[in-house]
Backbone as ProteinMPNN parsed JSONL, in Angstrom:
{"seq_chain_A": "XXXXXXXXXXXXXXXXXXXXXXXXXXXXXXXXXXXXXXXXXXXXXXXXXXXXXXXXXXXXXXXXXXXXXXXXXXXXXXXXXXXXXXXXXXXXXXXXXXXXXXXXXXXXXXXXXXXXXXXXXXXXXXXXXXXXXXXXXXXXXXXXXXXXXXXXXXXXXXXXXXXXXXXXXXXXXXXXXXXXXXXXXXXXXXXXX", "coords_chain_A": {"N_chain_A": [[16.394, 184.383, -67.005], [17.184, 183.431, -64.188], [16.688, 180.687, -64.671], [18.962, 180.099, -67.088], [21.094, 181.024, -65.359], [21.19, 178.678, -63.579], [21.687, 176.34, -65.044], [24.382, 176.017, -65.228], [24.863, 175.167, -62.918], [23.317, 172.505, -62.381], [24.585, 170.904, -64.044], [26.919, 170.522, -63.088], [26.214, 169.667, -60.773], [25.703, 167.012, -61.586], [27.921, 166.147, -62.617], [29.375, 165.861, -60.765], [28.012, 163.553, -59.225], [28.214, 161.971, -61.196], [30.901, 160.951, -61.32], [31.208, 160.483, -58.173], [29.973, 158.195, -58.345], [31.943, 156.661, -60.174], [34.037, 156.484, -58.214], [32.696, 155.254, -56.369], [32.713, 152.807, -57.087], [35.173, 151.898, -57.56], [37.806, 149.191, -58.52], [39.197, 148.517, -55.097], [41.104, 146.654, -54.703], [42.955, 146.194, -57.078], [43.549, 148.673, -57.218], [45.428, 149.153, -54.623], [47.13, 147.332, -55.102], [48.181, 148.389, -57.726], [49.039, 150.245, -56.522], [50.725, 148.394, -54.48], [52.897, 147.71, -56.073], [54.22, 149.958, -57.385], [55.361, 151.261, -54.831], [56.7, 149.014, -54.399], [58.684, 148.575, -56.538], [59.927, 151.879, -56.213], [61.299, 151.38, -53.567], [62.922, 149.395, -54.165], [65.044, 150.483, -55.618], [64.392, 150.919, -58.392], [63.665, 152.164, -61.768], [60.871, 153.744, -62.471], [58.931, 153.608, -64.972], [57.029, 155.82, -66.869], [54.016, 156.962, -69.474], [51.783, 158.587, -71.886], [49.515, 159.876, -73.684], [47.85, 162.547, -75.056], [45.634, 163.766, -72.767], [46.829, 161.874, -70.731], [49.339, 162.139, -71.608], [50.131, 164.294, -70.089], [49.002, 163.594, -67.495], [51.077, 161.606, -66.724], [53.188, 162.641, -67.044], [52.24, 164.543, -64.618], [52.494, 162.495, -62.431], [55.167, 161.708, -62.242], [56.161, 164.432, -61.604], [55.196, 164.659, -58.653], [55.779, 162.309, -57.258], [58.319, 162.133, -57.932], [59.57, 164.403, -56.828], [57.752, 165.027, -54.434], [57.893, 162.897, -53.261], [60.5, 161.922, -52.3], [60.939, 164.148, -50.717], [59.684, 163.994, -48.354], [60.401, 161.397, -47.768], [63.433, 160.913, -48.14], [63.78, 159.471, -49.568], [65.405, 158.656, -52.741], [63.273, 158.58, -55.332], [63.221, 157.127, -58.688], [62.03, 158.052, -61.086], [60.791, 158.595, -64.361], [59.448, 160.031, -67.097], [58.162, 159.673, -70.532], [56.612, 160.951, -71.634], [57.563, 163.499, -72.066], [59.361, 165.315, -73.671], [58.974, 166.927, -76.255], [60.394, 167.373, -78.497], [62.245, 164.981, -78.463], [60.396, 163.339, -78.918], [58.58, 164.22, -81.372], [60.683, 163.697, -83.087], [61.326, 160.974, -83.011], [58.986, 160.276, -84.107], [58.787, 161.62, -86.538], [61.103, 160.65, -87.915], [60.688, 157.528, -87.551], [58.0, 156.327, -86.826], [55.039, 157.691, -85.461], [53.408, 155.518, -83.84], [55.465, 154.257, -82.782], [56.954, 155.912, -80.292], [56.875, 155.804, -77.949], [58.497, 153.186, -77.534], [60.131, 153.524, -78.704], [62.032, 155.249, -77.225], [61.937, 153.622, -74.853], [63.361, 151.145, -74.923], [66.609, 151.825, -74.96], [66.562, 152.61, -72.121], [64.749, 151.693, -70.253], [65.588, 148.576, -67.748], [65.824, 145.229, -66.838], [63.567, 144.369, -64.383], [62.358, 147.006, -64.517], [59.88, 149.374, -63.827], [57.287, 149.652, -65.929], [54.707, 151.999, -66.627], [51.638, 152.215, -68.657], [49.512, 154.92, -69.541], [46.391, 155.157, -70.714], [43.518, 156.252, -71.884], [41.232, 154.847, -73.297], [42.5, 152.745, -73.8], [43.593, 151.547, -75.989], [45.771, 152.839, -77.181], [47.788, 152.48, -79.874], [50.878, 153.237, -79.577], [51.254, 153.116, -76.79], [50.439, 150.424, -76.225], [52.523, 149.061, -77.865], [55.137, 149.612, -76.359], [55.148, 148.519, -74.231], [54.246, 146.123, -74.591], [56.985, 145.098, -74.984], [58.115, 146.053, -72.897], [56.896, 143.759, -71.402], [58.406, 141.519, -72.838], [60.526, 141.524, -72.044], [61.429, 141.732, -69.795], [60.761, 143.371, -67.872], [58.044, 145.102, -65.566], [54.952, 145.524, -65.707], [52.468, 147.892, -65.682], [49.323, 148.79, -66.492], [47.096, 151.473, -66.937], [43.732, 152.292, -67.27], [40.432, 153.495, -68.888], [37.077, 153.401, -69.664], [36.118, 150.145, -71.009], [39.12, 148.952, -70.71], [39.858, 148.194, -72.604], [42.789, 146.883, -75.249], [45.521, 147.329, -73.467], [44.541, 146.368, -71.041], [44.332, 143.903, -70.674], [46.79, 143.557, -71.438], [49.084, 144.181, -70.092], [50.919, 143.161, -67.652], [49.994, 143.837, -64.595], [46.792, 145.905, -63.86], [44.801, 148.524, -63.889], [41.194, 150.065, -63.555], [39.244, 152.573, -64.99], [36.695, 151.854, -65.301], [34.904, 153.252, -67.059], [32.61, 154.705, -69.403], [33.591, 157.405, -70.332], [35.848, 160.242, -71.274], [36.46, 162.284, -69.494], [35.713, 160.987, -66.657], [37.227, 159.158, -66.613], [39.976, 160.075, -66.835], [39.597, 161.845, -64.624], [39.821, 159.792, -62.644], [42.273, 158.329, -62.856], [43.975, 160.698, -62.179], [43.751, 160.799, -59.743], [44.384, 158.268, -58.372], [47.35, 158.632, -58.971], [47.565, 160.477, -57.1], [47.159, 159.022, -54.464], [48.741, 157.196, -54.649], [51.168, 159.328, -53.933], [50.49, 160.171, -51.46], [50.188, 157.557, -50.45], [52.765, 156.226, -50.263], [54.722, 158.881, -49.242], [53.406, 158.445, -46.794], [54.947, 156.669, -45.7], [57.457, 155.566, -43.703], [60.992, 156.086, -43.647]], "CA_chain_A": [[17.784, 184.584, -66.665], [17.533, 182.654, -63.511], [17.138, 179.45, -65.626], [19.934, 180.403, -67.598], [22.825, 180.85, -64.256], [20.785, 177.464, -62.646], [22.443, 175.139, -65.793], [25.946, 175.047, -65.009], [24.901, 174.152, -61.451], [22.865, 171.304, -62.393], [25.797, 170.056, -64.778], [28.411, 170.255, -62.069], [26.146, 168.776, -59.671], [25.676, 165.643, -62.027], [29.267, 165.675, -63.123], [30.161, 165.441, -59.699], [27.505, 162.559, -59.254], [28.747, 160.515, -61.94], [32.374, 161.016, -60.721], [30.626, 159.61, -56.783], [29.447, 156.5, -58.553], [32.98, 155.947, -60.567], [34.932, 156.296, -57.275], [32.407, 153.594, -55.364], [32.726, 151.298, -57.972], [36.866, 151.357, -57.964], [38.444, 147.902, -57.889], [40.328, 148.628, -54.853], [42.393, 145.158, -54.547], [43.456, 146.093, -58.031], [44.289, 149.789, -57.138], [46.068, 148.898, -53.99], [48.136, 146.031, -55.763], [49.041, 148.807, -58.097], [49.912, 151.084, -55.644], [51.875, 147.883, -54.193], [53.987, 147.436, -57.56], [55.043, 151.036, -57.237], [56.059, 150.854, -53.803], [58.446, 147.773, -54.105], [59.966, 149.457, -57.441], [60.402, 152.771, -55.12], [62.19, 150.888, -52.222], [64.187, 148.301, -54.685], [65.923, 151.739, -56.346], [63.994, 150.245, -59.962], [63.323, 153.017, -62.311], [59.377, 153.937, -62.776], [59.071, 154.822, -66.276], [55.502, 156.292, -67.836], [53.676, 157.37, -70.494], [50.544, 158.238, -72.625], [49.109, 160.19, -75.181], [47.213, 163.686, -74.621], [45.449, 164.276, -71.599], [46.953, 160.827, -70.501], [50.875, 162.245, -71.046], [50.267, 164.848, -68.952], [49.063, 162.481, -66.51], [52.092, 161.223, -66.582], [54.095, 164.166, -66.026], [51.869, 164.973, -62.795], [52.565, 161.651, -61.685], [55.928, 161.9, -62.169], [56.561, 165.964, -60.684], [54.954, 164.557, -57.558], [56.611, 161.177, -56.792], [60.185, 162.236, -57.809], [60.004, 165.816, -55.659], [57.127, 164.386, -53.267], [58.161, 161.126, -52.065], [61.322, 162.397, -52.094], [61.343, 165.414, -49.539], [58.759, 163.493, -47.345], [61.116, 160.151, -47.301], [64.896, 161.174, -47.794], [64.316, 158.338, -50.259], [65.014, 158.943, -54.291], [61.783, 158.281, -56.368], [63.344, 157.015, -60.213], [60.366, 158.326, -62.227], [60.88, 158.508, -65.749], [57.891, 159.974, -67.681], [58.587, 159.416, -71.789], [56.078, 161.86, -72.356], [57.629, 165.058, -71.637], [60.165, 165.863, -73.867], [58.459, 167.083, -76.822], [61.982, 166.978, -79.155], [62.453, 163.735, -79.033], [58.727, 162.493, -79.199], [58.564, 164.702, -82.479], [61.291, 163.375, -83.721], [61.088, 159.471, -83.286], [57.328, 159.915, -85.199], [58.971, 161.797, -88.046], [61.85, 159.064, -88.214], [59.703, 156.158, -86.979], [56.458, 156.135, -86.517], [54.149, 157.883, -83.93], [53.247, 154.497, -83.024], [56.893, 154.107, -81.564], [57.414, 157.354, -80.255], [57.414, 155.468, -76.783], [59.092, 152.223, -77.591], [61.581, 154.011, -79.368], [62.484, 156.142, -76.099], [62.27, 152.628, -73.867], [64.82, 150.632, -75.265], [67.982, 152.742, -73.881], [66.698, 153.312, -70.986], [64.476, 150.175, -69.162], [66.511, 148.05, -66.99], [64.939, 144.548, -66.642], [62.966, 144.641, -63.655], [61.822, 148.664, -63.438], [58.392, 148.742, -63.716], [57.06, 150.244, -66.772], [53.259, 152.194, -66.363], [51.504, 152.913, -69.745], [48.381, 155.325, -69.4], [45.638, 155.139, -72.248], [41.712, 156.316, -71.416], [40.468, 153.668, -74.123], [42.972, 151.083, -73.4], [43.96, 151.092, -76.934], [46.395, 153.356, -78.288], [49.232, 151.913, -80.169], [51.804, 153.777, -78.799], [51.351, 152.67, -75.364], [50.615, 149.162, -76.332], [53.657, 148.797, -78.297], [55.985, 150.134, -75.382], [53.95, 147.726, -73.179], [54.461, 144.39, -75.111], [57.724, 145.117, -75.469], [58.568, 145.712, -71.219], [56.596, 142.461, -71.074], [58.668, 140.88, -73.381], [62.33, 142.043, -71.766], [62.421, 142.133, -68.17], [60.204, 144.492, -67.508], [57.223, 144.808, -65.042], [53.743, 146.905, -66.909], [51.283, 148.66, -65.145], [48.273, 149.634, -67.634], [45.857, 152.276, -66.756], [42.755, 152.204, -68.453], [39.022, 153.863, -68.257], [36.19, 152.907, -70.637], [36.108, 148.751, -70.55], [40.185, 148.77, -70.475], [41.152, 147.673, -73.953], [43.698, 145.839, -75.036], [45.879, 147.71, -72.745], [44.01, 145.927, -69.425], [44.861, 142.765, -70.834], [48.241, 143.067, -72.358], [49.808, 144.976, -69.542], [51.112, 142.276, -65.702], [48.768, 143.941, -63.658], [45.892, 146.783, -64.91], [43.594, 149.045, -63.322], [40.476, 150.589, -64.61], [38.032, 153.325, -63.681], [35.309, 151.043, -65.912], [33.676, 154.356, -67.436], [32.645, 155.355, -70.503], [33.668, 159.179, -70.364], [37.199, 160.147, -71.273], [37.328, 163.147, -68.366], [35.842, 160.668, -65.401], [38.534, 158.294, -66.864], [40.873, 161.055, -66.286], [39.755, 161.936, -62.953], [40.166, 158.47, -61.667], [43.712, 158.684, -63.144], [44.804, 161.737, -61.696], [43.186, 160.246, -58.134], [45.314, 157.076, -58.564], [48.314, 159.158, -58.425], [47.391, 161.372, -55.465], [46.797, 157.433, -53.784], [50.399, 156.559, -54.98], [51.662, 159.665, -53.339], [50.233, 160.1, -49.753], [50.603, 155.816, -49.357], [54.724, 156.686, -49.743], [54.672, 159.761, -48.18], [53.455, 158.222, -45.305], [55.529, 155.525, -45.262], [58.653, 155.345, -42.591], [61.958, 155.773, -44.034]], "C_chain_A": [[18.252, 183.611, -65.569], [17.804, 181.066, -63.961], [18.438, 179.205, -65.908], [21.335, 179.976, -66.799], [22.125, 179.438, -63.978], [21.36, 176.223, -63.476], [23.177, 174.976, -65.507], [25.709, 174.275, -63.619], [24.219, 172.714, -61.527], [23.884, 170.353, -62.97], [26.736, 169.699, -63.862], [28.079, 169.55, -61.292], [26.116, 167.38, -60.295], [27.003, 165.49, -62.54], [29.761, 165.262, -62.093], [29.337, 163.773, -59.019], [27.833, 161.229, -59.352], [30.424, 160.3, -61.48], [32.405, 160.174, -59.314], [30.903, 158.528, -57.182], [30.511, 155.551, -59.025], [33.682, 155.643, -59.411], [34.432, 155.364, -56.804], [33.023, 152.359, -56.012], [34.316, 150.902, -58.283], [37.009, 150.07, -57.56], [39.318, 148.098, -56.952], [41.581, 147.458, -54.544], [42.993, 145.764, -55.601], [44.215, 147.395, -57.693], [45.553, 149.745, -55.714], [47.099, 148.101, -54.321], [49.493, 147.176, -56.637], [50.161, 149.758, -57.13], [51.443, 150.201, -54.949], [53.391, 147.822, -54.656], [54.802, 148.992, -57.579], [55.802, 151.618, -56.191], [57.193, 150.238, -53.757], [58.841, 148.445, -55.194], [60.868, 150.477, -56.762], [61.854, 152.042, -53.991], [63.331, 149.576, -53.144], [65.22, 149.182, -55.53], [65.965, 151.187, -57.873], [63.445, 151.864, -60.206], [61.47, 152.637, -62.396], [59.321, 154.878, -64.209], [57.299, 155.19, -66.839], [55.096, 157.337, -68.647], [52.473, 157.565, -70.907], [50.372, 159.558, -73.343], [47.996, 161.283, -74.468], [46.86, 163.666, -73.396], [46.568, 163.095, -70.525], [48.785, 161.651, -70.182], [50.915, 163.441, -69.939], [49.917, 164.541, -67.115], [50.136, 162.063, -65.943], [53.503, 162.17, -65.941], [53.81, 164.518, -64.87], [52.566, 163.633, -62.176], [54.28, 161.771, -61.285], [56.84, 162.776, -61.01], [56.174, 165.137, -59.365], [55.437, 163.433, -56.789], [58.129, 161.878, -56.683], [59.936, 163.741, -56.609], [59.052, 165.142, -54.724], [57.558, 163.431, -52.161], [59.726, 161.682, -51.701], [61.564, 163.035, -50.541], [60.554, 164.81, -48.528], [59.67, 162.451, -47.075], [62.755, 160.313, -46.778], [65.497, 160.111, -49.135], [63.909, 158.542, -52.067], [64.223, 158.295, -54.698], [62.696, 158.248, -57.849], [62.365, 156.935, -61.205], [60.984, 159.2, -63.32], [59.995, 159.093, -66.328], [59.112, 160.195, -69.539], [57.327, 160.394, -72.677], [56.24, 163.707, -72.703], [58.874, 165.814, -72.323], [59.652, 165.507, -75.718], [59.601, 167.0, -78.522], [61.703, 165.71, -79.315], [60.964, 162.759, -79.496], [58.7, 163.066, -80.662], [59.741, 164.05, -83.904], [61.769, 161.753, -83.972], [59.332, 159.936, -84.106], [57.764, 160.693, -86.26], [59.759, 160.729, -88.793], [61.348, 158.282, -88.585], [58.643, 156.095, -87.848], [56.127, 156.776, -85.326], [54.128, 157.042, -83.025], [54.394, 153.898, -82.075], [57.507, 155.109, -81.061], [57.838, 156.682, -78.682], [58.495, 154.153, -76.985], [59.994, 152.597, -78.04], [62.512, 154.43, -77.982], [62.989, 154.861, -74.902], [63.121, 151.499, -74.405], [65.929, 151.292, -74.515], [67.471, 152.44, -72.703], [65.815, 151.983, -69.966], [65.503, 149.112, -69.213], [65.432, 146.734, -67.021], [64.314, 144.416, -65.452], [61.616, 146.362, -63.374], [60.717, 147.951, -64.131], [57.532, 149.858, -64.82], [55.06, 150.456, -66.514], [52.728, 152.573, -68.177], [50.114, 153.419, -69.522], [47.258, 155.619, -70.692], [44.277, 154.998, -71.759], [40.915, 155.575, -72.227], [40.952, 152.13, -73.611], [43.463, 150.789, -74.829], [44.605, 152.117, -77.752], [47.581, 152.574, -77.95], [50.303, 151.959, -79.619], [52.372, 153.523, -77.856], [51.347, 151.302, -75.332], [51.967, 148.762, -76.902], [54.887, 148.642, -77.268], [55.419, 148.724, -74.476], [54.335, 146.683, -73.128], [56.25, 144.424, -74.965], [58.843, 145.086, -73.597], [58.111, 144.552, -71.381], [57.738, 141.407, -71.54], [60.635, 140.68, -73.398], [62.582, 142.233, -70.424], [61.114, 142.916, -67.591], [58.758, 144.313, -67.0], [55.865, 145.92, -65.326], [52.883, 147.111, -66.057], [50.206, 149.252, -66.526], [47.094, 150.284, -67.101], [45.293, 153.082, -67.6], [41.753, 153.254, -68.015], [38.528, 152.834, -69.616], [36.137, 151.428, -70.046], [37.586, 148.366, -70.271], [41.152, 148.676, -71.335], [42.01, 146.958, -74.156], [44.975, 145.917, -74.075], [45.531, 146.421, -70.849], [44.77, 144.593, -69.67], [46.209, 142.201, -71.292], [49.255, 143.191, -71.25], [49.692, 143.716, -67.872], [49.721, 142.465, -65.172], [47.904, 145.114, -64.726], [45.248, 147.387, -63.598], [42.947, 149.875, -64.353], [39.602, 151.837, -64.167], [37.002, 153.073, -64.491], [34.29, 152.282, -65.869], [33.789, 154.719, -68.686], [32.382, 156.618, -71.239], [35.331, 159.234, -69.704], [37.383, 161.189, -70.154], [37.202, 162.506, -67.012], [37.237, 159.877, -65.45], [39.935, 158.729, -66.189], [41.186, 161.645, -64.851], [39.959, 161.107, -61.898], [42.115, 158.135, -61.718], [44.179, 158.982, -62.418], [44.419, 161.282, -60.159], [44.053, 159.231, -58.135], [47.108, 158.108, -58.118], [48.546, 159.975, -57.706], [47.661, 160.13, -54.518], [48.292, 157.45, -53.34], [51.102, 157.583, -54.007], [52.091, 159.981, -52.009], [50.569, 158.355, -49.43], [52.325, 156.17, -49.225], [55.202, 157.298, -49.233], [54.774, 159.624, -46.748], [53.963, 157.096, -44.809], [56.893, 155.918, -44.515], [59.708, 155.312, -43.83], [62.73, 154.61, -43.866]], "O_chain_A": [[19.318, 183.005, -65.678], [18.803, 180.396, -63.699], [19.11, 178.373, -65.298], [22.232, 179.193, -67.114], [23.01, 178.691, -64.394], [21.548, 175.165, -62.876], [23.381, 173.787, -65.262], [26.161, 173.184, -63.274], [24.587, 171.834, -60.749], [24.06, 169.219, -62.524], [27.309, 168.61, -63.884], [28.866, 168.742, -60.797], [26.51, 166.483, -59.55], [27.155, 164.36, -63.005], [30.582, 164.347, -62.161], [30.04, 162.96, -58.419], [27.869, 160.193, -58.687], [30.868, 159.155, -61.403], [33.292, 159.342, -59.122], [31.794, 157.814, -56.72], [30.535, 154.344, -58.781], [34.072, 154.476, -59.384], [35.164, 154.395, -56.599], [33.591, 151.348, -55.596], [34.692, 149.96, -58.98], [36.527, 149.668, -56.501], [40.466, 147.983, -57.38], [42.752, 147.645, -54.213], [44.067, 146.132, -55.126], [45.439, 147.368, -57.826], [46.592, 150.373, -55.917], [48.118, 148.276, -53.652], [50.721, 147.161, -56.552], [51.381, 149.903, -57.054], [52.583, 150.648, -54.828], [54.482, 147.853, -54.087], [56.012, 149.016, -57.805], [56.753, 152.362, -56.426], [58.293, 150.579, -53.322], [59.673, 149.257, -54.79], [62.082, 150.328, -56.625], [63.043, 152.345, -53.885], [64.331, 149.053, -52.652], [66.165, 148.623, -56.085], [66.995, 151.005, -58.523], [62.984, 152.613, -59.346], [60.969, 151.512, -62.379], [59.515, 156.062, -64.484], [56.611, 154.223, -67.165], [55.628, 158.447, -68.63], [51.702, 156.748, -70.404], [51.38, 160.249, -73.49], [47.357, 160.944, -73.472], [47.825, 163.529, -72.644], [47.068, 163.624, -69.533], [49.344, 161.746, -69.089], [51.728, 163.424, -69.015], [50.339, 165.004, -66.055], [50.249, 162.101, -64.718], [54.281, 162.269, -64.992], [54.664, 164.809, -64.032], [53.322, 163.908, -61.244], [54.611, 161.914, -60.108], [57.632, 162.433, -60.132], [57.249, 164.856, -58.836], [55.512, 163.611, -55.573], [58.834, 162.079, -55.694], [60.378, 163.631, -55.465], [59.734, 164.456, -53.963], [57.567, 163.283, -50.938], [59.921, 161.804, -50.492], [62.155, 162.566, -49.569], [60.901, 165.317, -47.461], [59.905, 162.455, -45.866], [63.25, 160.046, -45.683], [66.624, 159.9, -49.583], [62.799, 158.579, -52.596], [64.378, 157.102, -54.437], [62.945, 159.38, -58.265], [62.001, 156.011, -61.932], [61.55, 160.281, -63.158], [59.058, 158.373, -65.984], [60.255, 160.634, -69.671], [57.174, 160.512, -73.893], [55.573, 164.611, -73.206], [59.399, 166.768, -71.749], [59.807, 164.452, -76.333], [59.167, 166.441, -79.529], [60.979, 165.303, -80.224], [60.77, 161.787, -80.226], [58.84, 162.103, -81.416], [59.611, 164.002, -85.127], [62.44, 161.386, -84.936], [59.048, 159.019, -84.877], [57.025, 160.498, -87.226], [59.433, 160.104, -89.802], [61.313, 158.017, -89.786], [58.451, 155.903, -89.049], [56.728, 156.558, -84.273], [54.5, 157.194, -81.862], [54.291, 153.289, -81.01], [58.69, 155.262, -81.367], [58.94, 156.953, -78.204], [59.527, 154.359, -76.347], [60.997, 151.926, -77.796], [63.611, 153.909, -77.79], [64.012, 154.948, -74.222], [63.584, 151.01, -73.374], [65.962, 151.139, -73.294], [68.292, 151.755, -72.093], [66.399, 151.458, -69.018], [66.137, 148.748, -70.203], [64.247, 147.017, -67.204], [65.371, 143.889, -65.106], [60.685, 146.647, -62.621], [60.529, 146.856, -64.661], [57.183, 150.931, -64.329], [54.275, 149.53, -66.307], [53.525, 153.2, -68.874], [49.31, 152.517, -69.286], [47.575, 156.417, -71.574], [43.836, 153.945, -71.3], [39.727, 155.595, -71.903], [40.412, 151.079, -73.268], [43.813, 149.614, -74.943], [44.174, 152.357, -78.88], [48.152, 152.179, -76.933], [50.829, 150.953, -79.142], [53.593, 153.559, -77.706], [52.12, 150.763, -74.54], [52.56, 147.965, -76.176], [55.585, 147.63, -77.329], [56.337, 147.936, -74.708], [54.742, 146.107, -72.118], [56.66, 143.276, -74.792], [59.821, 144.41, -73.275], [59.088, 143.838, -71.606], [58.032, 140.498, -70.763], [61.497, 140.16, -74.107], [63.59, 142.728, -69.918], [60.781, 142.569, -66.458], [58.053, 143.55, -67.661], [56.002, 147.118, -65.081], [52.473, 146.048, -65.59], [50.551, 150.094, -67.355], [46.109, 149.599, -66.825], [45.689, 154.001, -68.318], [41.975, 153.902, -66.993], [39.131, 151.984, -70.271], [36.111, 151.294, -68.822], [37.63, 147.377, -69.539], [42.372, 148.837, -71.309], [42.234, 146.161, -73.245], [45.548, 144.862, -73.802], [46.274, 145.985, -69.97], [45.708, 144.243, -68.954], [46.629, 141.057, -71.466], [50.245, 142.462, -71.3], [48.67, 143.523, -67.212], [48.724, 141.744, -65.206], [48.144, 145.269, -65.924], [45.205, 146.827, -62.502], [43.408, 150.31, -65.408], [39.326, 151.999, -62.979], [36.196, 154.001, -64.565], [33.315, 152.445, -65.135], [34.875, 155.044, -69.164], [31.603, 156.942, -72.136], [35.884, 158.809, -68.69], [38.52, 161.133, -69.685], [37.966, 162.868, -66.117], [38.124, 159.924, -64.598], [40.69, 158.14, -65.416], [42.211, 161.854, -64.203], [40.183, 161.362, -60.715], [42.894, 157.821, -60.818], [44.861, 158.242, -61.709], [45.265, 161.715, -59.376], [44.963, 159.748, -57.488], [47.719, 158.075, -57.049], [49.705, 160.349, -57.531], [48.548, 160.353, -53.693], [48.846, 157.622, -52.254], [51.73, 157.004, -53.121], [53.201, 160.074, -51.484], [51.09, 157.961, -48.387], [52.927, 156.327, -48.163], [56.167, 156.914, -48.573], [55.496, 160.113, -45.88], [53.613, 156.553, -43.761], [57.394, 156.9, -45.064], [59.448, 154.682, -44.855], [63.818, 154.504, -44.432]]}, "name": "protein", "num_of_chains": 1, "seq": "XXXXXXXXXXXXXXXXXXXXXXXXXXXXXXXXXXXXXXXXXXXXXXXXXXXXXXXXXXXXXXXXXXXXXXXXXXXXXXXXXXXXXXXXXXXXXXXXXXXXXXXXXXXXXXXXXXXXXXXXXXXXXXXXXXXXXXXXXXXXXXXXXXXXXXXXXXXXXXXXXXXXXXXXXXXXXXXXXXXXXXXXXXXXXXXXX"}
């Protein structure tokens, strides 16, 4: 029996392990850069628009809830965060129209300005969806953030700047994610009005 309760603890302690070793190994020039790019959007009153695909759009939504009300009530200063994953209507209904694959690019047309700064989140680095939207800021004004895990995908490379959490496990991927936009929130937070 004791066996038995002593597994999850060994799992958690090596989940939390491998989670240690992803955080040492962050690029932080690259994560700081991004953090930069979302900064000057913030303070130039450029929309922040983002996106991604299962665990990834809800990513997006946290990032979102916590910049626009966060930075907000801590600064005095409006946060224009966009997320294109959160309105389940229209996502449903550009991929019956459309295509899935333009469920975001469909949504970013109207609405990117040339300059805002478009993020697309994808734990392979390669869904369509996000690439499409992606090429398409690149290719109009628009400034791309791509956050990856695994090796990065075509995502790392398609997208201005990139960050990665270079793992091949879609929940550390995730947890480097969701850490990235905790980053994003306390650096603005604690920035001076």
């Amino acid at each position: 029996m004791k066996a038995e309760a002593d597994a999850p603890v060994e799992q958690s302690a090596n989940y939390l392990g491998r989670l240690s070793r992803v955080i040492e190994a962050i690029d932080r020039v690259a994560f700081n850069r991004a953090i930069g790019l979302i900064s000057a959007a913030w303070k130039e009153g450029r929309q922040i628009i983002v996106f991604g695909n299962g665990g990834s759009a809800l990513t997006a939504e946290h990032y979102i809830t916590d910049w626009n009300k966060g930075i907000y009530l801590s600064t005095g200063r409006p946060f224009h965060g966009v997320c294109l994953s959160e309105n389940m209507g229209l996502i449903t209904a550009y991929a019956n129209d459309l295509a899935y694959e333009d469920v975001f690019l469909a949504q970013l047309k109207p609405v990117m300005k040339p300059s805002d700064l478009v993020i697309g989140i994808s734990g392979s680095g390669n869904s369509e969806n996000v690439l499409r939207a992606i090429r398409y800021a690149n290719e109009n004004g628009g400034t791309t953030l791509g956050i990856t895990g695994y090796d990065g995908g075509k995502l790392y490379t398609l997208a201005a700047y990139a960050i990665c959490a270079n793992v091949r496990d879609m929940q550390l991927s995730e947890d480097i994610h969701l850490i990235f936009g905790h980053m994003v929130m306390q650096s603005l937070c604690g920035m001076a009005k």
